[in-house]
FIVOBA-94611 format. One record per residue (C-alpha): residue in one letter; x, z, y. Coordinates in steps of 0.5 Angstrom, whole numbers, plus 500, padded with zeros to 3 digits. Layout:
aXZY
...
***
This chain:
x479549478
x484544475
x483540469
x488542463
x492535464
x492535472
x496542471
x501540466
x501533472
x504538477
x508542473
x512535471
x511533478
x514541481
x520540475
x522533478
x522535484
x528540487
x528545492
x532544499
x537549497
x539545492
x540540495
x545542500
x548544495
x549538491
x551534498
x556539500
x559540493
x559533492
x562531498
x567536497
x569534490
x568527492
x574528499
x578533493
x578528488
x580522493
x586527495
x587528488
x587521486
x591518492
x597523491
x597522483
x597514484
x602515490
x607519486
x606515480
x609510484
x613512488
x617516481
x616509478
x620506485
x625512483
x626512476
x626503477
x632504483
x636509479
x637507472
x640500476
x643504480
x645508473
x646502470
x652499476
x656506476
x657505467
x658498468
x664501475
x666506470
x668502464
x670496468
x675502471
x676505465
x678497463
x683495469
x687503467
x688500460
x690492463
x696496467
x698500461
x697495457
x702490462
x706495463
x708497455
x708489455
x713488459
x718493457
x725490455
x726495450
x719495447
x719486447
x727487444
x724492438
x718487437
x722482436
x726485432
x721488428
x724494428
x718498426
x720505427
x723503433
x716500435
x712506433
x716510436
x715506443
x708506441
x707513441
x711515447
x707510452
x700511449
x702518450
x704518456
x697514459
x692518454
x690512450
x687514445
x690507441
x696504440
x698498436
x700492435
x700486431
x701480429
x699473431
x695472424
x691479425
x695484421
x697490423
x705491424
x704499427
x699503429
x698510432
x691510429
x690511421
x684507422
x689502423
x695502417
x700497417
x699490414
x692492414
x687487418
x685488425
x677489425
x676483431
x678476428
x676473435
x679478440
x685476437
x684468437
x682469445
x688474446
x692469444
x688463448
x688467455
x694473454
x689478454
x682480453
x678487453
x672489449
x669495445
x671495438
x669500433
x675502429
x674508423
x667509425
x670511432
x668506438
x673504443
x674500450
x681496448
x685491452
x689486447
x696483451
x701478448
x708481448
x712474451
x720473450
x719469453
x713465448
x708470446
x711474440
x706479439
x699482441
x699489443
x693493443
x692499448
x685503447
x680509449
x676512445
x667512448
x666519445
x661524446
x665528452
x665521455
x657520455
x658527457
x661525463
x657518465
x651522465
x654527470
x656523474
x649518474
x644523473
x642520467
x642520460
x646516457
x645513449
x650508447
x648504440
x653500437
x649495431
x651490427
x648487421
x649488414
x652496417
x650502419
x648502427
x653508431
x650512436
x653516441
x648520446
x647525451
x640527448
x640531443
x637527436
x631530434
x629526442
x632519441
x627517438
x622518444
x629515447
x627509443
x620509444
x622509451
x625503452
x619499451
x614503455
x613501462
x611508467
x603506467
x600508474
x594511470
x599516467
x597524466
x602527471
x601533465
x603529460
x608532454
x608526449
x613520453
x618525457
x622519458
x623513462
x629508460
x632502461
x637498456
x641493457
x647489453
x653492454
x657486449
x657483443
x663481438
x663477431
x656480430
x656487433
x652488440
x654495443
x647497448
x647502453
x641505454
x639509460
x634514461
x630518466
x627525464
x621523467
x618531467
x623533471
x621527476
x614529476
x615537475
x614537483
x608533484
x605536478
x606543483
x603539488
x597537484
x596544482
x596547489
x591542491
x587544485
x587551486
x585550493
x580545492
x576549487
x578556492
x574551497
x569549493
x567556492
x567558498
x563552501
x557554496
x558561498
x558559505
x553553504
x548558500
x548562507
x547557510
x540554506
x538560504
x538561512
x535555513
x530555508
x527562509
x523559515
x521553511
x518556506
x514561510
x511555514
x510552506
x507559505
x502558512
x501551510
x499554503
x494558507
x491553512
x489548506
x486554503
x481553510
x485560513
x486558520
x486564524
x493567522
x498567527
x504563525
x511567526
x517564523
x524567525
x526560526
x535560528
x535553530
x532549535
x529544530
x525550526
x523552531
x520546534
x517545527
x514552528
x512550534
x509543532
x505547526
x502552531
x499546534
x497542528
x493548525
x489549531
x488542532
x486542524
x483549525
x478545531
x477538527
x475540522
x470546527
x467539530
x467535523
x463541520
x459540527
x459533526
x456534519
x450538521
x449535527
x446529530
x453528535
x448523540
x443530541
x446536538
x441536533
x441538526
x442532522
x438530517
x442534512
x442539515
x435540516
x434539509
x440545508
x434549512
x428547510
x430548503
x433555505
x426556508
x423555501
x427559497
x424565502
x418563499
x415564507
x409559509
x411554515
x410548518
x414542519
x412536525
x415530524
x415526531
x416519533
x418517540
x413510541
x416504543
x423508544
x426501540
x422497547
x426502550
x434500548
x431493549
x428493556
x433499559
x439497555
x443503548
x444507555
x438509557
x435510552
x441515549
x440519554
x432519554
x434522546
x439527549
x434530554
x428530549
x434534545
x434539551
x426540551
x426541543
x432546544
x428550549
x422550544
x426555540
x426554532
x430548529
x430542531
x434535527
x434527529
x432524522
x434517526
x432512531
x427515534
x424520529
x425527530
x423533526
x421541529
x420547525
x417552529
x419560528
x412561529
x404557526
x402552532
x394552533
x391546536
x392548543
x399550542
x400543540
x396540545
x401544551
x406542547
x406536547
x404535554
x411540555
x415534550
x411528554
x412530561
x416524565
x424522564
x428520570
x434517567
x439514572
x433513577
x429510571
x422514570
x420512562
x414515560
x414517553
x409518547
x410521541
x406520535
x405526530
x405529524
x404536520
x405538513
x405546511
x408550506
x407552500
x400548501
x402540502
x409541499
x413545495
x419541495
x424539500
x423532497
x416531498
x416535505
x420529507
x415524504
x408527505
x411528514
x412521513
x407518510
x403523516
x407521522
x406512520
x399514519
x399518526
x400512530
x394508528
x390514531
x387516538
x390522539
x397519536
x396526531
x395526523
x396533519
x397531512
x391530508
x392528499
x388522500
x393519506
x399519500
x393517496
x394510500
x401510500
x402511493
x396505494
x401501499
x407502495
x403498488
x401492493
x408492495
x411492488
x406488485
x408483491
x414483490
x413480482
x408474485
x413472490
x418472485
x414469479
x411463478
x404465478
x397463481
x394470485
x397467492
x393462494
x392459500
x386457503
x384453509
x379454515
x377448519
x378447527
x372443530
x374439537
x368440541
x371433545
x371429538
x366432534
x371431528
x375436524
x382434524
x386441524
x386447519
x388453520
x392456513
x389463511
x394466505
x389470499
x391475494
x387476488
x391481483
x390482476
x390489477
x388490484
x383485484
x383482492
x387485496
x386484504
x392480508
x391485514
x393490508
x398487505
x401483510
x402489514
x406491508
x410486507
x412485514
x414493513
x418491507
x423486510
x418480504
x415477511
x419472511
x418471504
x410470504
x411465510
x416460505
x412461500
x406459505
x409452508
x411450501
x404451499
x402447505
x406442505
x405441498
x397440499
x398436505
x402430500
x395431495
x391430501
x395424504
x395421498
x387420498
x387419506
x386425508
x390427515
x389434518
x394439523
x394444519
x396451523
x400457519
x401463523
x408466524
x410474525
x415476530
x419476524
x418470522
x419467530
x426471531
x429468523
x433463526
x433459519
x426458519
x426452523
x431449520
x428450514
x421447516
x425441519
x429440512
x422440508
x418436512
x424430511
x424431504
x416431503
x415425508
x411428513
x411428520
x412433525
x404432528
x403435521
x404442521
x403448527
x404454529
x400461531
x404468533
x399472535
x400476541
x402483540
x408481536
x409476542
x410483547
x414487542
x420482543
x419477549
x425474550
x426472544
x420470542
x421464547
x427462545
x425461539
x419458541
x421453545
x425451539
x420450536
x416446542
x423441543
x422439536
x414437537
x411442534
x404444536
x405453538
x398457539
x397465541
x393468536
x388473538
x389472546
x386478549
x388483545
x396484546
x396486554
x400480555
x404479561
x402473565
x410472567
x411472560
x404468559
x407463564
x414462561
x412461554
x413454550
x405454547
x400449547
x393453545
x391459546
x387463540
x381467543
x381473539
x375473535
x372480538
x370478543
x366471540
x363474535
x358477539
x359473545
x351470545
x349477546
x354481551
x355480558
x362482559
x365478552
x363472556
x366474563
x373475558
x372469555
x371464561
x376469565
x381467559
x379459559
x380459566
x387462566
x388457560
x385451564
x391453569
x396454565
x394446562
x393450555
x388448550
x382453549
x380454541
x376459539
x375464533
x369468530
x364463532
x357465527
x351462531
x351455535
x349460541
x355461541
x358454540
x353451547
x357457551
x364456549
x362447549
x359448556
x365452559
x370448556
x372450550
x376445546
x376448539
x372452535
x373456528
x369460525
x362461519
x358457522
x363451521
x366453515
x369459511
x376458509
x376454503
x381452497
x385446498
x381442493
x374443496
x377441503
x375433501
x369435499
x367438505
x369432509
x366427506
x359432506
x360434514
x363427516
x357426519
x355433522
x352433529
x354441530
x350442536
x343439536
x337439541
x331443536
x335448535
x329451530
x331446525
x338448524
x340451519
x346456519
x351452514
x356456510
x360452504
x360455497
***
């Protein structure tokens, strides 16, 4: 069940995600707004520069026809004016400053070209006639300058504003023949004639007069409640990122000079109604718009469909996917796939639910199988055993240990081996009840039904009948154990550990058989305390480990110069524990290697005290199997021998000879280490091992160690004293040294002394003793004859 946290985790998590029809969505949507408003933004900058080329190109070409129009308009006032000028009669009535006659000329020739003003006046600026009452007679003409270049030049054109009209005027000299006179002819620029400008440029038309000190005079085609946007226009250029739809700036316009007199400037302004530019563009733009918005309505319709459709089929595989984690793999997948990828996605997660469907069969398998055998594992037999207790119905539970089956993997090889576990799995699945491989080599069988001794005998015959594996025969064995429920455990637990403890004990009997007894965990219990309270001495600077040295006398010298080391054990709360006992253990317990440091310091430290007062003695230190393989003992041996001062003559070494058997190969190799650096190597207890004389020939030793079994009566069995000359016969021929120990009586030392034997060691020389007593002992025994003639006056010597 999902922690309140964790859920509020997944809803965040499923609100940041998005489904696949929103997506589809989203990208054609996008990509449709995205397409649309390029268009949209492609055609606005198009027509916006290409109405501002527009609107550039026809007010210059606005402003060339004003200009053509009035330079027209100018060259009609220039003939007329000539032609009133070089009238005889009009120069006669000038001359003869006969006024009514010369208002009557100007009159009749104004009339007869449509001027708007006729005058005339006198080379000081006065007016002599007029047909404006703008202009009265003797009043001064309004443009000084004009006149003053009329005079200069014969003639000249401007625009003149006289009673608050503007007119375009030519002023020529009346000649007869030195000018006389100056005669002005003129056109009024009224609203009809804006008018007819802006026909014909297709422009408004505005033209400002100003001056300073006086009221500026307008004259347009647009009406006044618009000219200032008019005004405003002028100074405004068409902005690229202008609104099509924009109302505020309608104009576009352009202002130029038309001329300037005596401080009045005529401008002519020309402007383009940009709305009625842009009026079609922005029916193109709207169309566009329309059909964008219909196409993106009918693409998210149309990609709706098309995801919806798309996503049916995924999100029923979501659902089936849903359904498989929940472990259903059963349920067939039928998906309506309308695509080739959708259905080869169907087709891919079929495939991948049988597969999950099938794995997680073989890993369920794996989990509570041994996968080698295909028996239980150690889990599932627990799973079992504990079902079988909850029932509350009595059974019983063999451990088995197939002997030797490490031997087996290291003699034959991993092959053999497996192979012999998976044909003893097929004699146990015919057994009937349920069978686990615990590991290794150790396997456990709960019988349906109670095994009586006579079963279990015909049982185990059936389990240990020979095995031929690839043309290999291997003879199997099988030590084993019993426990019974409810009475010897009522726990999975303790079953566990009480058929353990069986079975370990199992292999120490004749019969290789050990039902489970109360005292047999009572020695556990035992072995599990000296192991612990080892663990505390070896890791302590305690004096309960001790070591005590047991002399070697040489039946060729008759002098003691070797020892043997003997490793003692007195514990505070065990008292003394025996070094079979714990030894053993901590071989057992991975500590071996441990104890045998803490002996070589020990010996080597007590060989530096006896070099300093004179002593010199080889002391012997018995190696495990364990020892012998640990590639960094005879490093560390050597290092510690430098760092003391000691020679290598100093120190030997005893394996016995069952440790040697169980890894032979090895054992050489590391032995012969050991003999290449000039240590001295012993087989201890010789004869007990089953040794191999291919194996016996082979190994790199010195001295052979009869085991003390067969000395301890030597005196008084026959066939002890066949064993030990056969064994120093076959040393003699190996050139190895003989030593003997358990010797008690001196009987015994005249036989080994007259078959040859070179050392001897046991009570009747001395017990093992502490390193301080061995000084003592020597001075006492240095003299010592250990075999005599009268043998009634010898004395059984033990030193205490």
């Amino acid at each position: 069940m999902l922690k309140p946290q964790e859920s509020l985790n997944q809803g965040l998590i499923k609100l940041a995600l998005r489904t696949l029809n929103y997506g589809i969505l989203k990208l054609v949507g996008g990509l449709l707004c995205l397409t649309t408003c390029s268009i949209l933004v492609s055609v606005w900058i198009s027509t916006t520069n290409h109405a501002r080329k527009q609107v550039a190109q026809g007010l210059d070409i606005g402003q060339n026809i004003f200009t053509q129009v009035l330079a027209s308009r100018e060259s009609q006032l220039y003939n007329s004016a000539d032609v009133l000028t070089a009238d005889f009669g009009f120069i006669q009535s000038v001359a003869s400053q006969d006024k009514d006659t010369i208002t009557s000329v100007l009159f009749n020739h104004g009339e007869r070209i449509s001027a708007d003003l006729m005058a005339l006046l006198s080379f000081d600026g006065n007016v002599i006639s007029s047909t404006s009452t703008g202009l009265g007679s003797n009043d001064p003409f309004p443009a000084k300058e004009l006149i003053r270049k009329a005079i200069s030049s014969g003639g000249v054109a401007s625009i003149l504003e006289i009673d608050k009209q503007l007119y375009q005027v030519i002023l020529l000299t009346v000649n007869a023949p030195v000018p006389i006179a100056i005669a002005v002819v003129g056109f009024e620029i009224n609203q009809a004639l804006i008018e007819e400008l802006s026909a014909i440029t297709k422009l408004n038309t505005t033209i400002e007069l100003s001056h300073a000190g006086g009221q500026n005079m307008t004259i347009s085609s647009v009406p006044n409640n618009e000219l200032i946007n008019v005004y405003d226009s002028v100074k405004l250029e068409l902005d690229i990122l202008r609104s099509p739809f924009e109302r505020e700036h309608r104009f576009f316009s352009k202002r130029f000079l038309l001329s300037e007199l005596e401080g009045r400037q005529v401008w002519i302004i020309l402007s383009e109604d940009i709305n009625q530019l842009f009026s079609e563009f922005n029916l193109l733009q709207l169309e566009i718009t329309f059909i964008t918005l219909l196409s993106i309505g009918l693409t998210l319709l149309m990609g709706a469909v098309f995801a919806r459709n798309l996503t049916l089929p995924l999100t029923n595989l979501e659902i089936m996917a849903q359904r498989v984690a929940r472990g259903d793999y059963h349920k067939h997948i039928n998906i309506q796939a309308n695509s080739k990828e959708i259905d080869n996605l169907a087709i891919a997660f079929s495939v991948m639910q049988e597969n999950v469907c099938s794995r997680e069969e073989k890993i369920q398998f794996q989990a509570s199988h041994d996968v080698l055998t295909g028996l239980y594992n150690r889990y599932q037999i627990s799973t079992i055993i504990q079902q079988k207790m909850s029932e509350q119905k009595p059974f019983q539970a063999f451990g088995m240990n197939i002997l030797g089956y490490r031997g087996i993997n290291d003699v034959f090889g991993y092959q053999i081996g497996d192979s012999c576990l998976q044909s003893l799995a097929v004699r146990f699945m015919k057994l009937g009840g349920q069978a686990a491989r615990l590991g290794g080599g150790e396997l456990l069988w709960l019988p349906d039904q109670f095994i009586n001794e006579k079963a279990l005998l015909e049982l185990r015959q059936q389990l240990e009948q020979p095995l031929e594996v690839d043309n290999t025969v291997l003879n199997i064995r099988f030590s084993i154990g019993v426990t019974c429920f409810p009475d010897d455990a009522e726990d999975t637990q303790t079953l566990f550990r009480r058929l353990s403890i069986a079975v370990d004990h199992a292999r120490r009997e004749k019969n290789l058989f050990q039902a489970y007894r109360q005292d047999l965990e009572e020695n556990y219990l035992y072995r599990l305390e000296v192991l612990n309270e080892l663990k505390q001495a070896l890791s302590s600077t305690q004096s309960e480990l001790a070591v005590f040295y047991q002399p070697k006398l040489s039946l060729n010298t008759g002098k003691i110069s070797k020892v043997e080391a003997l490793i003692r054990w007195n514990n505070k709360r065990l008292g003394f524990v025996s070094p079979e006992l714990f030894i053993l253990v901590a071989e057992q317990a991975g500590l071996i290697n441990q104890v045998t440091n803490w002996v070589i310091d020990r010996v080597i430290y007590d060989l530096r005290q006896w070099d300093q007062i004179g002593i010199s003695l080889q002391v012997a230190i018995n190696l495990s199997v364990h020892d012998v393989t640990n590639i960094d003992l005879l490093p560390g041996v050597v290092q510690r021998l430098k760092l003391a001062g000691l020679g290598k003559n100093k120190l030997a070494f005893e394996i016995t000879e069952s440790d040697l058997m169980k890894e032979p190969e090895k054992a050489i190799e590391q032995l012969q280490a050991f003999r290449t650096y000039g240590f001295n190597l012993a087989i201890d207890d010789f004869g007990t091992g089953y040794s191999s004389l291919s194996y016996l020939k082979n190994m790199p030793v010195t001295e052979l160690k009869i085991d003390k079994s067969f000395i301890l009566k030597l005196d008084q069995q026959l066939e002890d004293q066949n064993i030990v000359q056969t064994i120093i016969a076959l040393a003699r021929t190996f050139k190895l040294e003989i030593v003997a120990e358990g010797v008690e009586n001196e009987a015994t030392l005249r036989l080994l002394n007259a078959w040859g034997c070179d050392w001897i060691q046991g009570y009747f020389i001395s017990k093992p003793m502490a390193s301080d007593q061995i000084q003592r002992w020597l001075e006492e025994h240095g003299t010592t004859k250990w075999i005599r003639n009268d043998i009634e006056k010898y004395r059984y010597k033990k030193y205490a």
